[in-house]
C-alpha positions in Angstrom: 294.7 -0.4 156.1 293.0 0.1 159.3 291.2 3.5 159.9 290.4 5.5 163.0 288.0 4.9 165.3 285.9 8.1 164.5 286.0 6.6 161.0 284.7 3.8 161.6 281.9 5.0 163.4 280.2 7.0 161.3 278.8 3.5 159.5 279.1 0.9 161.9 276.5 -1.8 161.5 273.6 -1.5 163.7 271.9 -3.8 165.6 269.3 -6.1 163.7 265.7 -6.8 165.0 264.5 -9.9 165.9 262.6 -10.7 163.5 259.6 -13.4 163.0 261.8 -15.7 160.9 264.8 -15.3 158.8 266.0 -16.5 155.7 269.6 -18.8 155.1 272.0 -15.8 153.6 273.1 -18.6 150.9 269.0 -18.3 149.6 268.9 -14.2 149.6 269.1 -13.0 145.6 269.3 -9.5 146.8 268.8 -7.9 150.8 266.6 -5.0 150.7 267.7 -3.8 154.1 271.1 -3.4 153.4 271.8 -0.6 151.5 275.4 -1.0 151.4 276.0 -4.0 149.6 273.7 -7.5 148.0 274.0 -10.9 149.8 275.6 -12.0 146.0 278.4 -15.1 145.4 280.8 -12.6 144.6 281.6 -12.3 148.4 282.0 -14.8 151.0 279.1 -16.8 152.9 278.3 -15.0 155.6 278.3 -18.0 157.1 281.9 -18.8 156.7 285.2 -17.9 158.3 286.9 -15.3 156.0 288.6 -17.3 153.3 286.9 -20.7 154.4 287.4 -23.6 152.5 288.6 -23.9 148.5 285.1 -24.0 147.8 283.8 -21.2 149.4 286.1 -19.0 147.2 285.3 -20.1 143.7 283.0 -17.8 143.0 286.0 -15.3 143.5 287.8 -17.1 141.1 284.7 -17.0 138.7 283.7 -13.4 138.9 286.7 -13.0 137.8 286.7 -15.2 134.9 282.9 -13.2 133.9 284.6 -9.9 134.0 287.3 -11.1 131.9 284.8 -12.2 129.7 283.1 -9.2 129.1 286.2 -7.4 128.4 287.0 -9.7 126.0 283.6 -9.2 123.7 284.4 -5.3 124.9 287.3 -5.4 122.6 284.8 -6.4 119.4 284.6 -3.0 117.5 281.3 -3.7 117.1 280.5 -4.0 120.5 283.0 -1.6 121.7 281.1 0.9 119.0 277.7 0.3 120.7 279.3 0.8 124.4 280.5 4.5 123.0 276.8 5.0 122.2 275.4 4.1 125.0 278.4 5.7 127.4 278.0 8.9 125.5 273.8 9.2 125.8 274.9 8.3 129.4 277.5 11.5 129.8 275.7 13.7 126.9 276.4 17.3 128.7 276.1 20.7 126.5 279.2 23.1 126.3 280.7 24.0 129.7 277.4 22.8 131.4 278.0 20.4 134.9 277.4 16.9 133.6 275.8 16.1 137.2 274.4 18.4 139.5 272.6 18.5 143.1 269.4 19.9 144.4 269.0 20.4 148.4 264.8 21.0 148.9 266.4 22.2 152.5 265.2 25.3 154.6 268.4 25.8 156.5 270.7 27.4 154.2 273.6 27.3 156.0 273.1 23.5 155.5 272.0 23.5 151.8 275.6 25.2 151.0 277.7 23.7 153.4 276.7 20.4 151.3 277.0 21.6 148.0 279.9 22.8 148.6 281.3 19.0 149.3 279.4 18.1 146.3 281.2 20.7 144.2 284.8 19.1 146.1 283.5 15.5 145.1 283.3 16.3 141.6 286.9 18.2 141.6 288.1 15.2 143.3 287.0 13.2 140.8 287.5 15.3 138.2 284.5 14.5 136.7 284.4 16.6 133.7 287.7 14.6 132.2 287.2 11.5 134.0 283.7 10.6 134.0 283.5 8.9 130.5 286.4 6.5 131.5 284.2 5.7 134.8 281.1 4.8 133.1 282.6 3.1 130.4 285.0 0.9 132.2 282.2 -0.3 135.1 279.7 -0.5 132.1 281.9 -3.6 130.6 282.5 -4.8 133.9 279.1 -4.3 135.2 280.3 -3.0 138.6 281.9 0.0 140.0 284.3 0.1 143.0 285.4 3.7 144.3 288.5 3.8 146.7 288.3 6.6 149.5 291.3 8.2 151.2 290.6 10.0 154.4 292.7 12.7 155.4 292.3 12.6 159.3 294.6 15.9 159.4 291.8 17.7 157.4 289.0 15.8 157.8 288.0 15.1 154.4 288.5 12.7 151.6 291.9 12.9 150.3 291.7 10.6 147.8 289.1 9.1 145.4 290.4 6.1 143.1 288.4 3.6 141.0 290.3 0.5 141.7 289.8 -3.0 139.9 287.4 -5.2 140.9 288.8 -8.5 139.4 289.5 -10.5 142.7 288.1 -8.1 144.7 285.8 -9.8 147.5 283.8 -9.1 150.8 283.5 -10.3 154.1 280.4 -9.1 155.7 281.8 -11.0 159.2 284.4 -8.6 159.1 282.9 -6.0 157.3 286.3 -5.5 155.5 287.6 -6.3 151.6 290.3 -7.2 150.2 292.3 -8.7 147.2 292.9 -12.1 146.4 295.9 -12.3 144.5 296.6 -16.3 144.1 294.8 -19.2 145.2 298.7 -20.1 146.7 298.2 -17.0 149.1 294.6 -17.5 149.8 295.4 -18.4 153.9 298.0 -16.2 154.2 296.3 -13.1 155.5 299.7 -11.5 156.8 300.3 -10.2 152.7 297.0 -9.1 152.2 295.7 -5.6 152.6 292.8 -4.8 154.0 289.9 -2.4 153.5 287.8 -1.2 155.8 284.2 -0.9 154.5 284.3 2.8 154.8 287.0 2.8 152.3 285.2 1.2 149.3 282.3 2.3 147.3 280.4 -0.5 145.7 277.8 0.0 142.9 276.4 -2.6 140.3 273.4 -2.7 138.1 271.2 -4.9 140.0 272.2 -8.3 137.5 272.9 -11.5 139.1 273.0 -15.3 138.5 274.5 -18.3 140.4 275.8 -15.8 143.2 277.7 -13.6 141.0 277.5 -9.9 139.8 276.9 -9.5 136.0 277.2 -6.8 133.2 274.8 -6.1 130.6 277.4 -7.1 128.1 275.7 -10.7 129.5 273.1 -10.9 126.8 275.5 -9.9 123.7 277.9 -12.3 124.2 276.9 -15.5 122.1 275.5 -12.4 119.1 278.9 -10.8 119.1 281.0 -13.9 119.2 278.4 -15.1 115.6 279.2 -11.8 114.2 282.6 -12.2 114.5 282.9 -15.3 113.4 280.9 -14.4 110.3 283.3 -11.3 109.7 286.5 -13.2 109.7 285.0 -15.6 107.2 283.3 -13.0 105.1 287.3 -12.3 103.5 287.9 -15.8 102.6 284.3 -16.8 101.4 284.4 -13.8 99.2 287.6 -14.5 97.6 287.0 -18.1 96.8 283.8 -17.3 95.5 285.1 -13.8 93.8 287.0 -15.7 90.7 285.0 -18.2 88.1 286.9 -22.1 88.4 288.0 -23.8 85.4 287.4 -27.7 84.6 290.3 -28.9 82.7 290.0 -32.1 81.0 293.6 -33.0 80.3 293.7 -35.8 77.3 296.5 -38.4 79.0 295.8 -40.8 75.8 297.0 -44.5 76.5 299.6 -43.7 79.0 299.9 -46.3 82.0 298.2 -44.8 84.9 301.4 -43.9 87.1 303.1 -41.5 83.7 299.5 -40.1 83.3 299.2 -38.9 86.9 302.7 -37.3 86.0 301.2 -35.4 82.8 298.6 -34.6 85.2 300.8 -33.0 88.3 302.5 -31.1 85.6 300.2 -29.4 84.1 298.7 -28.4 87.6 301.8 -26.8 88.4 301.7 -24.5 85.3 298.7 -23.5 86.8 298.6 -24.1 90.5 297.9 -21.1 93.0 297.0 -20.6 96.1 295.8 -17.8 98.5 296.3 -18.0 102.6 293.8 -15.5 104.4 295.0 -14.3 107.8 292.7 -13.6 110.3 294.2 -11.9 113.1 295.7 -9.5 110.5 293.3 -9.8 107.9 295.9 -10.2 104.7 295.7 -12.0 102.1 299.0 -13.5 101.1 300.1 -15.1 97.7 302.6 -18.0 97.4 302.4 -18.8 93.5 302.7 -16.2 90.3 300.0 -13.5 90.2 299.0 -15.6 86.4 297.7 -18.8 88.3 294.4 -19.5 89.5 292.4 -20.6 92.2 291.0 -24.2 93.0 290.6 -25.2 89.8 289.5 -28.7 88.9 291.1 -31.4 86.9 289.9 -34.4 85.0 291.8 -37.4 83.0 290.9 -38.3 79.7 291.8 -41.1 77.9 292.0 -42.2 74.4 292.4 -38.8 73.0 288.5 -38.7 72.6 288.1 -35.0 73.3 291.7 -33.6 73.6 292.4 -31.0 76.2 289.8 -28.7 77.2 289.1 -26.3 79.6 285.8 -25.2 80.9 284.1 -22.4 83.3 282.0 -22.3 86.5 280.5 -18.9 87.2 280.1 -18.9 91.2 279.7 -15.3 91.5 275.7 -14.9 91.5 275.5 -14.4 95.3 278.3 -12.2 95.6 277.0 -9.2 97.0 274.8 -10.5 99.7 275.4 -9.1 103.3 271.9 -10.6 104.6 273.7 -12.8 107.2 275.8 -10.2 108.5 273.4 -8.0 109.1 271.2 -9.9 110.5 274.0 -10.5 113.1 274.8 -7.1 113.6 271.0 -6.3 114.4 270.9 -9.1 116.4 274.0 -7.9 118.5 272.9 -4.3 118.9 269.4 -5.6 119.6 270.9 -7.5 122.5 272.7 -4.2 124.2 269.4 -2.8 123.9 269.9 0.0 121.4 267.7 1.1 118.7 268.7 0.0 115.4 267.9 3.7 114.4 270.9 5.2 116.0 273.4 1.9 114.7 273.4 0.3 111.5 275.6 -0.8 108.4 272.5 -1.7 106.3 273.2 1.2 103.1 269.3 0.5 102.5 268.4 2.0 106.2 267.5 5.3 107.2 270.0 6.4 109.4 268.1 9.5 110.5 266.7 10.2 114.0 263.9 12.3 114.2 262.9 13.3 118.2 259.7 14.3 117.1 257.7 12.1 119.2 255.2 10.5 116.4 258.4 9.7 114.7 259.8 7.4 117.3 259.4 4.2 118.0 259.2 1.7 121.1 263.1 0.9 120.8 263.5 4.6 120.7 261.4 5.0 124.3 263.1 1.6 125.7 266.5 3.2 125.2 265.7 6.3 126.6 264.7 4.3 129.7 267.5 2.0 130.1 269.9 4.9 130.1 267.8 6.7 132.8 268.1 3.0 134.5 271.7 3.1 134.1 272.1 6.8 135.1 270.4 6.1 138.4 273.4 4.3 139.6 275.8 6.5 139.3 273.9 9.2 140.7 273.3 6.7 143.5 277.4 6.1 144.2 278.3 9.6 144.2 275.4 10.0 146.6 277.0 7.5 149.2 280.8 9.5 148.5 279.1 12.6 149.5 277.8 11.2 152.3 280.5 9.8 153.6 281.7 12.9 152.9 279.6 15.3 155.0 279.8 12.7 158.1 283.6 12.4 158.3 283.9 16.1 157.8 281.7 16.8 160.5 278.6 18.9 158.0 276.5 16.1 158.7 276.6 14.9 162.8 276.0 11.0 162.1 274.0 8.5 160.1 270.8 9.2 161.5 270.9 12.9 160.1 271.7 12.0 157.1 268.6 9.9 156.8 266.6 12.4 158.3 267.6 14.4 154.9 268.7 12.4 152.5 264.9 12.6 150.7 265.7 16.2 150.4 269.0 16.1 148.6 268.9 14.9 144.6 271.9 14.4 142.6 271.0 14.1 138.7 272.2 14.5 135.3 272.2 18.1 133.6 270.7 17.3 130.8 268.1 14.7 129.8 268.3 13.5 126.5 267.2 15.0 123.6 264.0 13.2 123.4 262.6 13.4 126.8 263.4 17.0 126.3 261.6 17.4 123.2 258.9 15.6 124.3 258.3 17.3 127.7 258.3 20.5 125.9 255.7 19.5 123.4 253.2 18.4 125.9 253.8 21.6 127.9 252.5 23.4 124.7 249.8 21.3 124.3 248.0 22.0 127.5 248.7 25.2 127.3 247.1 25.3 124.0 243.9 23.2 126.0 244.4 25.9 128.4 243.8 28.3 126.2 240.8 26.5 124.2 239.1 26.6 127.8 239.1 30.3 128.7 235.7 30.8 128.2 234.8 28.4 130.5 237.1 29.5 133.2 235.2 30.1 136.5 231.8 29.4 134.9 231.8 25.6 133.8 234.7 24.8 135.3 237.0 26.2 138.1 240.5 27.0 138.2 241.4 24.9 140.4 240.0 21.5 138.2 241.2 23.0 135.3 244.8 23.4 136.9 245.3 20.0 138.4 243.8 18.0 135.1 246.0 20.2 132.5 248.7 20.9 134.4 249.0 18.2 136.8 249.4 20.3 139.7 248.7 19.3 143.5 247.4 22.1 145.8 251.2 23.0 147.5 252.2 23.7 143.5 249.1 25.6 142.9 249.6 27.9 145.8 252.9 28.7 145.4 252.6 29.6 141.6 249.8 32.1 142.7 252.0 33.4 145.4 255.2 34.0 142.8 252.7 35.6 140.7 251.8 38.0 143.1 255.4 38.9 144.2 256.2 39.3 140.3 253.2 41.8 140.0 254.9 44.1 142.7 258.2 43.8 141.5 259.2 46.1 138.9 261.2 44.1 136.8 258.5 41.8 135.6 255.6 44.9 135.8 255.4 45.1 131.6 254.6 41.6 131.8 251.6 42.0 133.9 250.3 45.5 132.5 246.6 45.1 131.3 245.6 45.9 127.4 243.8 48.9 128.5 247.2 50.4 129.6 
């Protein structure tokens, strides 16, 4: 669909210096100066017509086949298990708390609430609150995220917001316009495809490529899910042909010629015969023979009534109870999505306690806590560019260059950290105050206030004066006066 004019204008692509030389687009990982969108394979060359030749569309036809992929090993309970965990730290929010929120450092309030005010609509569009777990999830597994926006040109706003699929889903930076590709029979027939304007699509990944295309941290536990898997759905039919002890039986066939004693032989292995099929999509066991039979048993000849008939047994079940190999695989799966072995595990010998006491946790503890504020970062950063888009088209925000001018000012985050960080800031906080108070008798005389401030407290001089400042409003205002009364009153 084509939009208005005045729609279009509010991010149309400006002109590009001349610069001292320039690299071939096909060679550029990642272009820093565009903020909307990275030079990847999962868009057409630049340097091509629009859908080009067969060739310049197969990595269309191969981002596709990586996303489908990744929702493939998605669909591993293990793996879908650790996605939960890492969606949920993602989304944590307390009671009826915001899950994301905004902060305008902005002097003109007028300004400050006319934008929060589109944030607030955002988020009610969106419907964040019921809808936000499903977002992060889904583009998790994908490992991109593509928003659809509706504009209302009677009311100036954003009617709609949609997350739409981004399986054959592709760019032309020519054009500045997407579209899907539905068939490679269609591919040159541009009258059946619908196009999107660049205004109309939000695009946000994770900042992973290879080989031109767009990938998902799923990536790295592909080959560790597909060995646990493979491990699991032999672990049934191992254990069962190792669970029951196998019987030799040395069936005495005397002088018979060879073709009546393989007769006596079949005979007797009927009495006995049984046999077990294991189904693995289902995971039953089914039983073909009479419950009295048993299983793989082995069967000797022996002539010339030497021993008679016997029957012996091999005890296979020493091993029986091991589990080191699956998990082994299981901590080598969850290892590979990057989350502590702390917070997921099926080993019974493992303490499954987390302690956020900060001597209690360990590097895979801190590494987590650090790819989830990675991974939070992009999200904040997509709902950034739908408020912008916002504020322009709505006419809050006059054009590009404004929002620029304040876009440094305006921080959309997370409510609530997680647990750790919070634990953590709060138990270094008391720590220099407890320094703080250690020094008091030195205050003004070894060493000033000022030093003592910025070291301990990490203050800069702007945060030093405006504490002092609140502190001297608080003194005159009643409210807080009991607070500030001296001992001697």
């Amino acid at each position: 669909m084509t939009l208005t004019e005045t729609i279009k204008s509010f991010l149309k692509k400006e002109k590009q210096p001349e610069l001292s030389s320039q690299v071939e687009p096909q060679n550029i990982i990642n272009d820093f100066n565009s903020d909307y969108f990275h030079t990847t394979g999962s868009f057409f060359d630049s340097s091509s017509s629009f859908l080009g030749k067969s060739e310049q569309v197969d990595n269309v036809f191969r981002q596709r086949d990586k996303i489908m992929k990744y929702r493939t090993v998605a669909s591993i309970p293990d793996v879908n298990d650790g996605i939960d965990e890492i969606t949920n730290e993602i989304v944590f929010s307390l009671g009826k708390e915001d899950i994301i929120k905004i902060e305008i450092n902005q002097d003109n309030d007028k300004l400050k609430e006319a934008i929060e005010d589109k944030f607030k609509y955002i988020q009610k569009k969106i419907n964040i609150k019921k809808n936000f777990f499903n977002i992060v999830k889904r583009s998790y597994i994908d490992g991109q995220l593509k928003m659809h926006l509706g504009y209302d040109e009677k009311q100036k706003t954003i009617g709609s917001i949609a997350m739409i699929d981004p399986v054959m889903f592709s760019y032309n930076p020519e054009t500045e316009q997407y579209k899907y590709i539905q068939d490679r029979t269609v591919l040159f027939n541009n009258q059946t495809d619908i196009i999107y304007d660049k205004e109309e699509i939000v695009h946000a990944d994770f900042g992973l490529y290879e080989n031109g295309l767009i990938q998902s941290y799923l990536e790295y536990c592909i080959k560790p899910a597909n060995q646990l898997k493979t491990l699991e759905d032999l672990l049934i039919p191992m254990r069962f042909s190792r669970s029951i002890s196998r019987r030799v039986f040395n069936v005495d066939i005397g002088d018979l010629p060879n073709k009546r004693g393989l007769e006596v032989m079949n005979e007797m292995q009927a009495k006995f015969k049984y046999k077990k099929f294991y189904n693995t999509e289902s995971g039953e066991v089914t039983n073909q023979q009479h419950i009295t039979s048993m299983v793989e048993d082995y069967w000797f000849a022996n002539r010339s009534g030497g021993k008679g008939t016997t029957v012996e047994t091999l005890d296979e079940t020493g091993n029986l109870g091991e589990l080191n190999d699956i998990l082994y695989f299981y901590k080598k799966l969850y290892k590979s999505m990057k989350i502590p072995l702390s917070r997921i595990s099926i080993d019974p010998d493992s303490d499954h306690s987390f302690n956020y006491e900060s001597t209690e946790t360990s590097k895979e503890d801190m590494k987590f806590f650090m790819f989830i504020s990675r991974l939070r970062s992009v999200y904040c950063e997509a709902l950034k560019e739908i408020l912008k888009r916002e504020c322009i088209y709505s006419g809050t925000i006059k054009d590009e260059k404004e929002w620029e001018s304040i876009e440094d000012d305006i921080d959309i985050f997370f409510t609530n950290d997680n647990s750790f960080i919070e634990k953590m800031n709060l138990e270094n906080f008391i720590k220099r105050v407890e320094i703080f108070g250690n020094l008091q008798e030195y205050n003004g005389k070894l060493f000033p206030i000022q030093k003592i401030l910025k070291d301990i407290f990490r203050m800069d001089d702007d945060e030093i004066d405006e504490n002092f400042k609140a502190i001297q409003k608080e003194e005159q205002d009643k409210k807080y006066s009991k607070f500030y009364a001296s001992e001697e009153e």
